[in-house]
C-alpha positions as CSV (number, residue, x, y, z in Angstrom):
1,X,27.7,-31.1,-41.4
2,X,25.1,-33.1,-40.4
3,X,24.4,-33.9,-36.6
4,X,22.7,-37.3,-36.9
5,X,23.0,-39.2,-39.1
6,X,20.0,-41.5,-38.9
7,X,17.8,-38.4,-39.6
8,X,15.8,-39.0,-42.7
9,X,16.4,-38.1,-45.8
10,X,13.7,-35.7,-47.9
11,X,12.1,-36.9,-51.2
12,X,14.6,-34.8,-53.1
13,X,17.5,-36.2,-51.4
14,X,16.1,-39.9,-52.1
15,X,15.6,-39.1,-55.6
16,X,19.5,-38.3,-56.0
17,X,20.6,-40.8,-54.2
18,X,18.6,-43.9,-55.8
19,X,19.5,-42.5,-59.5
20,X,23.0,-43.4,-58.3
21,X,24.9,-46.3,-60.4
22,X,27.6,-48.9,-59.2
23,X,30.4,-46.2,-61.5
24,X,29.2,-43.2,-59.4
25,X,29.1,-44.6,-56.2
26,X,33.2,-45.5,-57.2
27,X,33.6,-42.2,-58.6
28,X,32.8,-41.0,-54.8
29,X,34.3,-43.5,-52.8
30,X,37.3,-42.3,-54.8
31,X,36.5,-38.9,-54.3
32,X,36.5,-39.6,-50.3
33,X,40.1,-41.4,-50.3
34,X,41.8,-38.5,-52.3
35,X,40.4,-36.1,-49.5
36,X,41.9,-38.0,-46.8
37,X,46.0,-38.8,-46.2
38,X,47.9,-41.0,-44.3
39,X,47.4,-38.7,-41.2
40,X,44.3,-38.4,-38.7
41,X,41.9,-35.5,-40.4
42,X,38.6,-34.4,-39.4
43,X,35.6,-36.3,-40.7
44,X,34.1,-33.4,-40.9
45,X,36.6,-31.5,-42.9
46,X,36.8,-35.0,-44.8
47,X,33.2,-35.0,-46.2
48,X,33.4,-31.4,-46.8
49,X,36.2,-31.6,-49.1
50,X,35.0,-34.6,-50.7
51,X,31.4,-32.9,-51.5
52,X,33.4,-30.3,-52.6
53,X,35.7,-31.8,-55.0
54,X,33.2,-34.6,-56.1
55,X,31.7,-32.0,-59.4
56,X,28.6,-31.0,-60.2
57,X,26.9,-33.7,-61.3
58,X,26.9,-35.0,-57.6
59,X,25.9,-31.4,-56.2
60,X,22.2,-32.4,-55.2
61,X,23.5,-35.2,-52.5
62,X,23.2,-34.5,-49.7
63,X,26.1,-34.3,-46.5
64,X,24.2,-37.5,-45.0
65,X,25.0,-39.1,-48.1
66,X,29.3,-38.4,-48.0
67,X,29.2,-39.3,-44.3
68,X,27.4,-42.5,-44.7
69,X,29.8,-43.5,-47.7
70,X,32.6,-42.6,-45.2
71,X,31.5,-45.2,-42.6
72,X,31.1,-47.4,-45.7
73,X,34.9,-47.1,-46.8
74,X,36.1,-47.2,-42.9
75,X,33.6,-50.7,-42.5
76,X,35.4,-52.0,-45.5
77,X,38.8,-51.5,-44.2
78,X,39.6,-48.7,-46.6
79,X,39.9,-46.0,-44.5
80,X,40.5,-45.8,-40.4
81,X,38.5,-43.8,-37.7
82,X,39.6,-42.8,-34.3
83,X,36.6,-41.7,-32.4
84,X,33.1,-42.3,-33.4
85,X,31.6,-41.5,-36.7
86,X,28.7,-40.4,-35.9
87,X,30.3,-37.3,-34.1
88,X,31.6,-36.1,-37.7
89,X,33.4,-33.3,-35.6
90,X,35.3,-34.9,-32.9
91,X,36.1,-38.1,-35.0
92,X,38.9,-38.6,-37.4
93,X,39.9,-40.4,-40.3
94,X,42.8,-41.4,-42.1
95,X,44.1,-44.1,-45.1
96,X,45.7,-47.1,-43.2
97,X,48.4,-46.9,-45.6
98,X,50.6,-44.7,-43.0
């Protein structure tokens, strides 16, 4: 998992994440509420899943990537986060429709 998140991203990471459309980036978002329930679980264990579970043709992103779409979906009111984020480890998420 990665330790901070605001370290950069290598030219192959880039590469797969710009060739990204508006479908795929649903397809994971989707991929990141399925992984998570209606009680707390580990962002970590979270993005892990979601990588996972999100197929092979989104195998080259990287865990940067899932954790930033996580803050994404928890800024949009999608998903909510006890702790802070950018300690994947020690925060937690869960859907707010507990």
């Amino acid at each position: 998992m990665p330790e901070d998140l605001d370290d950069p991203l290598d030219a192959h990471e880039r590469a797969a994440i710009s060739a990204l459309l508006a479908e795929d980036l649903a397809v994971i978002d989707h991929v990141i509420l399925a992984s998570c329930s209606g009680s707390w679980r580990k962002a970590a264990m979270v993005v892990a899943l979601s990588m996972a579970n999100a197929g092979e043709q989104y195998g080259e992103l990287p865990d940067k990537f899932f954790a930033k779409r996580l803050q994404a979906l928890v800024l949009e009111g999608r998903l909510q986060v006890q702790g802070d984020l950018r300690g994947l480890r020690t925060s937690e998420v869960r859907r707010p429709d507990s």
